[in-house]
PDB file as gemmi writes it, atoms N, CA and C in Angstrom:
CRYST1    1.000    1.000    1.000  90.00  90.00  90.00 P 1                      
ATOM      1  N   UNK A   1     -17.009   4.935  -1.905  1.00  0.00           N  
ATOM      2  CA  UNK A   1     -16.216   3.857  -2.449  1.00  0.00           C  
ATOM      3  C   UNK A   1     -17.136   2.692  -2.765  1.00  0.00           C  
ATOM      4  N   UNK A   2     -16.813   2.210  -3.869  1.00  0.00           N  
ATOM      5  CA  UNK A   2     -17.497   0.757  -3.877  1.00  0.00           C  
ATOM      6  C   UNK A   2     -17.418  -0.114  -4.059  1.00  0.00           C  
ATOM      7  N   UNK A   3     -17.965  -0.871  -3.511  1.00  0.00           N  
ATOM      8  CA  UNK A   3     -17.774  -2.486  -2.355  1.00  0.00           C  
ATOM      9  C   UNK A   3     -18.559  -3.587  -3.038  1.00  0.00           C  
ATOM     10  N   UNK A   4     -17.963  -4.894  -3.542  1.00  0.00           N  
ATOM     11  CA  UNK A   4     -18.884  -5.869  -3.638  1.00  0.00           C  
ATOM     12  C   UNK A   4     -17.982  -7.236  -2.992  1.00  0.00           C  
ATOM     13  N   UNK A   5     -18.510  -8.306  -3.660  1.00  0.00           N  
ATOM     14  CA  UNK A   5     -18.463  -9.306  -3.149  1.00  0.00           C  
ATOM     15  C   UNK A   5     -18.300 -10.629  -4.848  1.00  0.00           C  
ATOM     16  N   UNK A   6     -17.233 -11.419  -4.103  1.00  0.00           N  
ATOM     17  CA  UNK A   6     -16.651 -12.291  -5.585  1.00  0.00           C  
ATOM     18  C   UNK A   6     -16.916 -13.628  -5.308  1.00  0.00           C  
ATOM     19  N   UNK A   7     -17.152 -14.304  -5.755  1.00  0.00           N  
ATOM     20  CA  UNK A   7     -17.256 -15.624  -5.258  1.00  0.00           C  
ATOM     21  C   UNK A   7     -17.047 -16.658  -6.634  1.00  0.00           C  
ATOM     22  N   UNK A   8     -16.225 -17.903  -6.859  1.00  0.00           N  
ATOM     23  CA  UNK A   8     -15.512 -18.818  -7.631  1.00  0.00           C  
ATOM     24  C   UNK A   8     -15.572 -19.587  -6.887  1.00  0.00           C  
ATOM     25  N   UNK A   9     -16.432 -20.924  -7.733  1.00  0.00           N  
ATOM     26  CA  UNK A   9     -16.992 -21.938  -7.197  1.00  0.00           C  
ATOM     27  C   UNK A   9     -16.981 -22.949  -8.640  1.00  0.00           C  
ATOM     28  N   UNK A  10     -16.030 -23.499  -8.921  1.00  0.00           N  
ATOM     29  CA  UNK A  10     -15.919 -24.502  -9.727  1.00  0.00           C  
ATOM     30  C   UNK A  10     -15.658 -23.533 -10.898  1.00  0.00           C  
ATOM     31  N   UNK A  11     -16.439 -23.861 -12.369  1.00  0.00           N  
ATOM     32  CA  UNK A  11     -15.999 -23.122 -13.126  1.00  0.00           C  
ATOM     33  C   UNK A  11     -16.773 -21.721 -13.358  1.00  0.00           C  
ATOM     34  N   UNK A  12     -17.464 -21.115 -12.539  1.00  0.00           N  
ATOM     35  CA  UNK A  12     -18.825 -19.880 -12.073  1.00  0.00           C  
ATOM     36  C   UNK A  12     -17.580 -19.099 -11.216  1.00  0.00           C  
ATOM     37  N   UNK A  13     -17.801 -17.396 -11.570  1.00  0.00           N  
ATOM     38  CA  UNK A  13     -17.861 -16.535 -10.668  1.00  0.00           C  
ATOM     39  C   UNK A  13     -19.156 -15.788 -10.644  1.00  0.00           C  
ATOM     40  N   UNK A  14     -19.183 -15.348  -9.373  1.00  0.00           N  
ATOM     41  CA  UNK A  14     -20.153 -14.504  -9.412  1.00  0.00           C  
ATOM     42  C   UNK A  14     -19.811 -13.292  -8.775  1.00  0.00           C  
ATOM     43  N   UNK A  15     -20.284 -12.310  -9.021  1.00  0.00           N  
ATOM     44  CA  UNK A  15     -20.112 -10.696  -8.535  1.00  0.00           C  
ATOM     45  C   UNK A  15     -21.167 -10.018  -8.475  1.00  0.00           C  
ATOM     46  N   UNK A  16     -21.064  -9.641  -6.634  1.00  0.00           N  
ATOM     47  CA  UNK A  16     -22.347  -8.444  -6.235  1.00  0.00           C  
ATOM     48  C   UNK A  16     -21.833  -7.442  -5.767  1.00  0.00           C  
ATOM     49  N   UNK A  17     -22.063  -6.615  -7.148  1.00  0.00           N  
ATOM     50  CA  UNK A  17     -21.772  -5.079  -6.843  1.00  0.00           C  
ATOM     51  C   UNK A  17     -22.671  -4.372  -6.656  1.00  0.00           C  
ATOM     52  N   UNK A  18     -22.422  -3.216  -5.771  1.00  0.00           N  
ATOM     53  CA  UNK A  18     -23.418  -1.820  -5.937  1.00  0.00           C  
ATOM     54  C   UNK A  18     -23.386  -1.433  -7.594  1.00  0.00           C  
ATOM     55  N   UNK A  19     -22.464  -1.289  -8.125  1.00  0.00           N  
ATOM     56  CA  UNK A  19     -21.663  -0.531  -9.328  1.00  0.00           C  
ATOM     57  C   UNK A  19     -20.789  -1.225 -10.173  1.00  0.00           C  
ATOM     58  N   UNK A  20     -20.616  -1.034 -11.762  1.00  0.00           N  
ATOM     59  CA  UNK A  20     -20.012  -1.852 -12.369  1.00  0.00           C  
ATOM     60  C   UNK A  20     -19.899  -0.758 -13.750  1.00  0.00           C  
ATOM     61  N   UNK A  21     -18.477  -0.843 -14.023  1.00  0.00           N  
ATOM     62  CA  UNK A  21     -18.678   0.146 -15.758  1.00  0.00           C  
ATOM     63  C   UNK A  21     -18.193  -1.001 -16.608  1.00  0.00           C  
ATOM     64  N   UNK A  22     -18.728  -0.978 -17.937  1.00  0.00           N  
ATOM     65  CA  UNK A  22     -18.289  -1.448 -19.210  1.00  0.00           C  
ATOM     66  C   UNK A  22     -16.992  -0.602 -19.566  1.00  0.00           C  
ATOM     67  N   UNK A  23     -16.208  -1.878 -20.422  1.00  0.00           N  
ATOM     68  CA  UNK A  23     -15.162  -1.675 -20.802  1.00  0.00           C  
ATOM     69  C   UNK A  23     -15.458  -0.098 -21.942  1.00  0.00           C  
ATOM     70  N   UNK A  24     -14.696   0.242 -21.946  1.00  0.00           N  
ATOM     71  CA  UNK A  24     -14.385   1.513 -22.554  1.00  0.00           C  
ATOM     72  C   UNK A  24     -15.242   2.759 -22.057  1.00  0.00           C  
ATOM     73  N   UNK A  25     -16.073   2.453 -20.606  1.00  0.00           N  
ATOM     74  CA  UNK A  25     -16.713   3.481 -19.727  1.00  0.00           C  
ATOM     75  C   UNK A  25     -15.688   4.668 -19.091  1.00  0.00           C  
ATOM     76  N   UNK A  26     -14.413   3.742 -19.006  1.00  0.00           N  
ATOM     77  CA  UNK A  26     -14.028   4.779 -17.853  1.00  0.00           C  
ATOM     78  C   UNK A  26     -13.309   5.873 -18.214  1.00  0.00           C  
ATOM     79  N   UNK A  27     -13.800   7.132 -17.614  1.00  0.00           N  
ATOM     80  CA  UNK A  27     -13.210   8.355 -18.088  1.00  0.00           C  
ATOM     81  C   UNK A  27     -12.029   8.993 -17.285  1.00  0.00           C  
ATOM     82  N   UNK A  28     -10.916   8.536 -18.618  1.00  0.00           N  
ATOM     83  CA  UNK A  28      -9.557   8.604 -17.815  1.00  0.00           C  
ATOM     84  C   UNK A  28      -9.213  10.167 -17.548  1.00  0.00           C  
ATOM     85  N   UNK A  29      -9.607  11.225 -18.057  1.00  0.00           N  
ATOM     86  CA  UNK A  29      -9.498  12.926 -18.095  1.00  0.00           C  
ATOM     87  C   UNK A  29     -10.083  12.745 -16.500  1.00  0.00           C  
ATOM     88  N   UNK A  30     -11.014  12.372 -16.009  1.00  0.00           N  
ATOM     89  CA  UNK A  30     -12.084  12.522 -14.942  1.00  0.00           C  
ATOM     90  C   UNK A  30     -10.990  11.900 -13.533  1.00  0.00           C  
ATOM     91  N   UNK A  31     -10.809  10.808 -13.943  1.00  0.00           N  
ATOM     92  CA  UNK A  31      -9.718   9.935 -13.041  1.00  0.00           C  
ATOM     93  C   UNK A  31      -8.300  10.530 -12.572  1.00  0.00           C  
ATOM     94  N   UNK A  32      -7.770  11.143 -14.157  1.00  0.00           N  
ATOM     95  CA  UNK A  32      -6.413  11.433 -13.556  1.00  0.00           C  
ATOM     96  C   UNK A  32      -6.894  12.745 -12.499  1.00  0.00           C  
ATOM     97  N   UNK A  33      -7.508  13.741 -13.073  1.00  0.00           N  
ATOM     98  CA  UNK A  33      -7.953  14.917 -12.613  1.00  0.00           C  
ATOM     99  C   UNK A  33      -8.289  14.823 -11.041  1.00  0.00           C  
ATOM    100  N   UNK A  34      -8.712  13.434 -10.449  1.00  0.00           N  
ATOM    101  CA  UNK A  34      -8.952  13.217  -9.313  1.00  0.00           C  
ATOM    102  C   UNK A  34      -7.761  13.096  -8.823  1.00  0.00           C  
ATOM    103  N   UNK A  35      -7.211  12.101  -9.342  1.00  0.00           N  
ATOM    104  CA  UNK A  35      -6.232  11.547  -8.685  1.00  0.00           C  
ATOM    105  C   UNK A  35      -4.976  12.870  -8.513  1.00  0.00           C  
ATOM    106  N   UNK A  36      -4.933  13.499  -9.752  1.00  0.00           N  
ATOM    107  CA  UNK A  36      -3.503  15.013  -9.167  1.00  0.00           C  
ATOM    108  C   UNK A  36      -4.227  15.738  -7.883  1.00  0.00           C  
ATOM    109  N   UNK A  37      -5.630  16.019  -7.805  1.00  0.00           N  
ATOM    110  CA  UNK A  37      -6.188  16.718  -6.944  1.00  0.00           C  
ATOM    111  C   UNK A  37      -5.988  15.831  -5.330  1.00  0.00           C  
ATOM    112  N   UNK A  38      -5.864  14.294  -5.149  1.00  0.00           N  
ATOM    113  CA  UNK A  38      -5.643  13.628  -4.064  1.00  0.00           C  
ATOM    114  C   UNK A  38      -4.446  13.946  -3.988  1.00  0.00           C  
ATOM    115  N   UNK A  39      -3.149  13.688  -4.425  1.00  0.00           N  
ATOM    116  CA  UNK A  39      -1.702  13.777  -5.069  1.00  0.00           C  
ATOM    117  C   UNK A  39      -1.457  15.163  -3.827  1.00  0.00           C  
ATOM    118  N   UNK A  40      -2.466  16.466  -4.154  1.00  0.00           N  
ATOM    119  CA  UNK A  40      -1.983  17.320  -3.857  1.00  0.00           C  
ATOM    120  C   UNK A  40      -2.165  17.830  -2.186  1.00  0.00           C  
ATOM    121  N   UNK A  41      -3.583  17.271  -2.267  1.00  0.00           N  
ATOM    122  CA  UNK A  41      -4.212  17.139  -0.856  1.00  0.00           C  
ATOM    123  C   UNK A  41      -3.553  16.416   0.025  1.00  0.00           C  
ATOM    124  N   UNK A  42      -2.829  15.121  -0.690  1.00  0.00           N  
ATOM    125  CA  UNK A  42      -2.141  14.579   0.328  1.00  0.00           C  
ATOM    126  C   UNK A  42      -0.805  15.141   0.678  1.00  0.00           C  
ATOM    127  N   UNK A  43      -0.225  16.126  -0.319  1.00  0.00           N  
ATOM    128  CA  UNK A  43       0.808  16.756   0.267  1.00  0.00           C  
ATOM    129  C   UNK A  43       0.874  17.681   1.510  1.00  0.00           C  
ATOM    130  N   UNK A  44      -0.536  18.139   1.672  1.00  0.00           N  
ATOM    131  CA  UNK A  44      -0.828  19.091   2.305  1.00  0.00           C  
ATOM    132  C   UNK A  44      -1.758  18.807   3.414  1.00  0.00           C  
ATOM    133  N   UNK A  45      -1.729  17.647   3.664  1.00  0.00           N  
ATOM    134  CA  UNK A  45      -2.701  16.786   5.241  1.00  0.00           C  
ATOM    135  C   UNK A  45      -2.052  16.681   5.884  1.00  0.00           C  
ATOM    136  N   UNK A  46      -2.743  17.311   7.188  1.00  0.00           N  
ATOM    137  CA  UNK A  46      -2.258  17.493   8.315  1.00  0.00           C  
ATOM    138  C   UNK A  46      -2.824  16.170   9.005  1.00  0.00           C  
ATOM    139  N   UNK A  47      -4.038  15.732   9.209  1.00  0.00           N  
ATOM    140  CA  UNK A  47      -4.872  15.222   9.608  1.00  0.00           C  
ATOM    141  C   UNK A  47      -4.584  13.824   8.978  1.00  0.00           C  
ATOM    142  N   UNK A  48      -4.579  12.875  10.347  1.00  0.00           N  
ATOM    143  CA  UNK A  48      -4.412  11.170   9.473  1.00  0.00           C  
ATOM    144  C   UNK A  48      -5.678  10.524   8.625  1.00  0.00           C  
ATOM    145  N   UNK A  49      -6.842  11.769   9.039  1.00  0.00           N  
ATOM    146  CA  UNK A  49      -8.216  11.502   8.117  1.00  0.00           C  
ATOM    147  C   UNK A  49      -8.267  11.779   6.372  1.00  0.00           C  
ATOM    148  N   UNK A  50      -7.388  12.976   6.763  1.00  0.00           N  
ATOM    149  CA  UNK A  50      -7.640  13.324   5.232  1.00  0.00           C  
ATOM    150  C   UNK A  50      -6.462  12.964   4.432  1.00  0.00           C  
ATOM    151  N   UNK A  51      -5.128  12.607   5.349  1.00  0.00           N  
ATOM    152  CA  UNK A  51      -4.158  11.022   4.408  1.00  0.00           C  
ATOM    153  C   UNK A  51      -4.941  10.187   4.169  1.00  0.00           C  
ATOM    154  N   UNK A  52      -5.708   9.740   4.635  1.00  0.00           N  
ATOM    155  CA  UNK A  52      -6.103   7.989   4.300  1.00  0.00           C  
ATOM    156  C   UNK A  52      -7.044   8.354   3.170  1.00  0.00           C  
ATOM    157  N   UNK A  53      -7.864   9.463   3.603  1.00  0.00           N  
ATOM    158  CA  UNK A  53      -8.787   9.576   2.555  1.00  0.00           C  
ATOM    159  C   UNK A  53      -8.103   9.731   0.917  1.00  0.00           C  
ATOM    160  N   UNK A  54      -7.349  10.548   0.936  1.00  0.00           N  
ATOM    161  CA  UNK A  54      -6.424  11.276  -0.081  1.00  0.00           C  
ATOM    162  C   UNK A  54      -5.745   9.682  -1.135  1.00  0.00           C  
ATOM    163  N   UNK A  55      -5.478   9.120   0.038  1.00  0.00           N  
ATOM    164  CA  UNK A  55      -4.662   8.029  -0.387  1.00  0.00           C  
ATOM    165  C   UNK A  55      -5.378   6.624  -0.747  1.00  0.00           C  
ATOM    166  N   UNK A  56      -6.647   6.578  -0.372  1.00  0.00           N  
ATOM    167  CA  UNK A  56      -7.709   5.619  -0.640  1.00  0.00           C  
ATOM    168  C   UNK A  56      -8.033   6.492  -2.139  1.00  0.00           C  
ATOM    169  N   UNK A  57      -7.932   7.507  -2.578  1.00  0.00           N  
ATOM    170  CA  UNK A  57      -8.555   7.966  -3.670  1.00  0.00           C  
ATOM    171  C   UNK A  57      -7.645   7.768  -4.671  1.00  0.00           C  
ATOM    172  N   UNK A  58      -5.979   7.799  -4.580  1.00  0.00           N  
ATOM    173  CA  UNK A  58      -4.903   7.632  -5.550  1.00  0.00           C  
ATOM    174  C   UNK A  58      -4.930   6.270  -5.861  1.00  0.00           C  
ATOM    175  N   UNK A  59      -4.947   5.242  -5.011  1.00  0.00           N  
ATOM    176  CA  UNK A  59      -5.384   3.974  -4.911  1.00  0.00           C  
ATOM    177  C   UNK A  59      -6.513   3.437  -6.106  1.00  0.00           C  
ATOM    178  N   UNK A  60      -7.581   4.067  -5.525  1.00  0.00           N  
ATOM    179  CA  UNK A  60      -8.749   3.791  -6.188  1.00  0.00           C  
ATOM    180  C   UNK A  60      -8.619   4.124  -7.636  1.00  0.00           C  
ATOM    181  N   UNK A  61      -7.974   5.072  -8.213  1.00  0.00           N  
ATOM    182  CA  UNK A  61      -7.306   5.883  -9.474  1.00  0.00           C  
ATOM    183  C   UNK A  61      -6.160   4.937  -9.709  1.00  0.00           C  
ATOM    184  N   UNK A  62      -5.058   4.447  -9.561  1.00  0.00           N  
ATOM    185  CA  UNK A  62      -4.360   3.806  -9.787  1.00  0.00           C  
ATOM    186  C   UNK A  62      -4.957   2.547 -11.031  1.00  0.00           C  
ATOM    187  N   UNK A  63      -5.785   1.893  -9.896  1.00  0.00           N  
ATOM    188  CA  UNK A  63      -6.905   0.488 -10.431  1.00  0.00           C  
ATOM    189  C   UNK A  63      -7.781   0.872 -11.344  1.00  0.00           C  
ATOM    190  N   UNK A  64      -7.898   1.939 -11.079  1.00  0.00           N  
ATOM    191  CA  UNK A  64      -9.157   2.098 -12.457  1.00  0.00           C  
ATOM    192  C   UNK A  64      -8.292   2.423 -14.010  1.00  0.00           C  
ATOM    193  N   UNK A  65      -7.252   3.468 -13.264  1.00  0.00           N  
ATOM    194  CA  UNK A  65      -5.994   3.465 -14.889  1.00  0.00           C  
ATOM    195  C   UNK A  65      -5.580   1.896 -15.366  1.00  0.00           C  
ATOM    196  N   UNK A  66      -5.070   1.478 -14.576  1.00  0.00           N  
ATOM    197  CA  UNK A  66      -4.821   0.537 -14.856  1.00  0.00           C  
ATOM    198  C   UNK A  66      -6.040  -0.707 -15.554  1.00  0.00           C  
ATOM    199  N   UNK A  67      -6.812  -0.628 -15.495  1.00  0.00           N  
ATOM    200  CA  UNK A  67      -8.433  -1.387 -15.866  1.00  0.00           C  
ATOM    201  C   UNK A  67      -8.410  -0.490 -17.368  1.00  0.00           C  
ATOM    202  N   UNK A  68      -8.213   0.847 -17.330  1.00  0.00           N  
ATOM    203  CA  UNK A  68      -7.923   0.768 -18.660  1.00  0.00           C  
ATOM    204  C   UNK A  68      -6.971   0.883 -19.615  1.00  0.00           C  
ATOM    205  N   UNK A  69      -5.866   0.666 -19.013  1.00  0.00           N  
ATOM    206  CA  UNK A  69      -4.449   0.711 -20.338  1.00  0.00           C  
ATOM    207  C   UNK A  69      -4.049   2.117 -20.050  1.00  0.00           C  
ATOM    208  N   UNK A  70      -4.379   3.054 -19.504  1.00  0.00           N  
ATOM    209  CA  UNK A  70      -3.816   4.006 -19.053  1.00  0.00           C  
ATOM    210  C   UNK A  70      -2.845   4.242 -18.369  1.00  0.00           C  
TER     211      UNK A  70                                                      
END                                                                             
């Protein structure tokens, strides 16, 4: 997962990321494809490890569709 840090300080933001895509980077075929594959895993977790995980990944897919009009 990846993690940065935002900071707004008058009229300046600043952002330290590990990672960052340009607009029209993100590959929504790649995303949804994750996200039905979490979808399904999470139907089928037994384990509160591999819910959270499952569900940190639909999450993470959600925000990124959404980042692009998807």
């Amino acid at each position: 997962m990846d993690r940065g840090f935002l900071e707004v300080m008058a009229n300046n933001v600043v952002v330290l990321t590990d990672a960052c895509v340009k607009e029209g980077e993100v590959n929504v075929e790649k995303i949804r494809t994750e996200k039905d594959a979490a979808e399904k895993s999470l139907s089928g977790a037994v384990a509160v490890e591999e819910k959270e995980k499952a569900q940190a990944i639909i999450r993470r897919a959600n925000i990124w569709l959404k980042l692009a009009n998807k």
